[in-house]
C-alpha positions as CSV (number, residue, x, y, z in Angstrom):
1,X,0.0,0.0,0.0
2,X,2.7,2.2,0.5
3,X,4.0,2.5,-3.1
4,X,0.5,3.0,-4.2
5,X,0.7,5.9,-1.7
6,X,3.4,7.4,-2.8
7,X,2.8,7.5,-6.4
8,X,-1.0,7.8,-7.1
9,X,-2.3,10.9,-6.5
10,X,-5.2,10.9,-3.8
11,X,-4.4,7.5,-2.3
12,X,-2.9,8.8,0.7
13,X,-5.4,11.6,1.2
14,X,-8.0,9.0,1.0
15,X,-6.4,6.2,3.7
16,X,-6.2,9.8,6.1
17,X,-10.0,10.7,5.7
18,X,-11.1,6.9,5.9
19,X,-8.8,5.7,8.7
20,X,-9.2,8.8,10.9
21,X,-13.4,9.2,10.4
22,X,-13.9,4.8,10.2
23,X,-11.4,4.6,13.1
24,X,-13.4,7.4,15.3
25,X,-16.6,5.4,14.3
26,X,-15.6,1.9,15.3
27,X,-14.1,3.1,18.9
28,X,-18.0,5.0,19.6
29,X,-19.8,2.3,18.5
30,X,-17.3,0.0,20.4
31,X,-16.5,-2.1,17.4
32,X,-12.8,-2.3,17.8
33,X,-11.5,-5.8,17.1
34,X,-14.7,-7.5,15.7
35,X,-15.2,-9.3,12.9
36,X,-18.4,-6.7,12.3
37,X,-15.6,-4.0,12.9
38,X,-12.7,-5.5,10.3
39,X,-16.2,-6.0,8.0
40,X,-17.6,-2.1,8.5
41,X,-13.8,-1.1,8.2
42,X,-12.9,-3.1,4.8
43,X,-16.5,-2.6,2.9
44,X,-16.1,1.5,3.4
45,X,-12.9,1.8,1.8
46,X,-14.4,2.2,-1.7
47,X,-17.2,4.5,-1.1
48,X,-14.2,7.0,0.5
49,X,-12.2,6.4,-2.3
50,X,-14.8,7.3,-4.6
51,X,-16.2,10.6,-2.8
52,X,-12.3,11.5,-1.9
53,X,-11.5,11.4,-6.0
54,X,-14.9,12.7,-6.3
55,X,-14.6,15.7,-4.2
56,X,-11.1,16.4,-5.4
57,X,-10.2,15.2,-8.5
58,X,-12.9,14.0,-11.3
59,X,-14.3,17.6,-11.1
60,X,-10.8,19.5,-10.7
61,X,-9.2,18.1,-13.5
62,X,-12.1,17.8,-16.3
63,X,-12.8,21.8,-15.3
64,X,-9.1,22.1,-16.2
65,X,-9.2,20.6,-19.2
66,X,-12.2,22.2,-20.4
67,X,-10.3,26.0,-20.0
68,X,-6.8,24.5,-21.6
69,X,-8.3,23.2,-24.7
70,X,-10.2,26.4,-25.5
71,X,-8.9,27.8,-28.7
């Protein structure tokens, strides 16, 4: 995971936002080392992913495309 970190943008932005607000959930809820924990933990690392590249990315570049392609 690290060299996916290091060399595609977002990645590492995304594994802060998802382990930092997930993490924050699980200890509330008390779901710290539980297979219910590992299974919240592992099935809401896509949905970050896709509102991180959402919310930063997708948007961001296609807007920056659109103004260096004008003629």
């Amino acid at each position: 995971m690290s060299f996916l970190s290091q060399n595609i943008p977002g990645v590492r932005g995304a594994s802060i936002t998802h382990d930092s607000f997930f993490g924050m959930t699980e200890h509330a809820f008390g779901m710290e080392n539980t297979w219910y924990g590992t299974a919240f933990t592992i099935g809401s690392i896509p949905p970050v992913f896709a509102v991180q590249y959402g919310a930063y990315g997708i948007y961001s570049y296609d807007y920056f495309y659109k103004n260096m392609v004008k003629e």
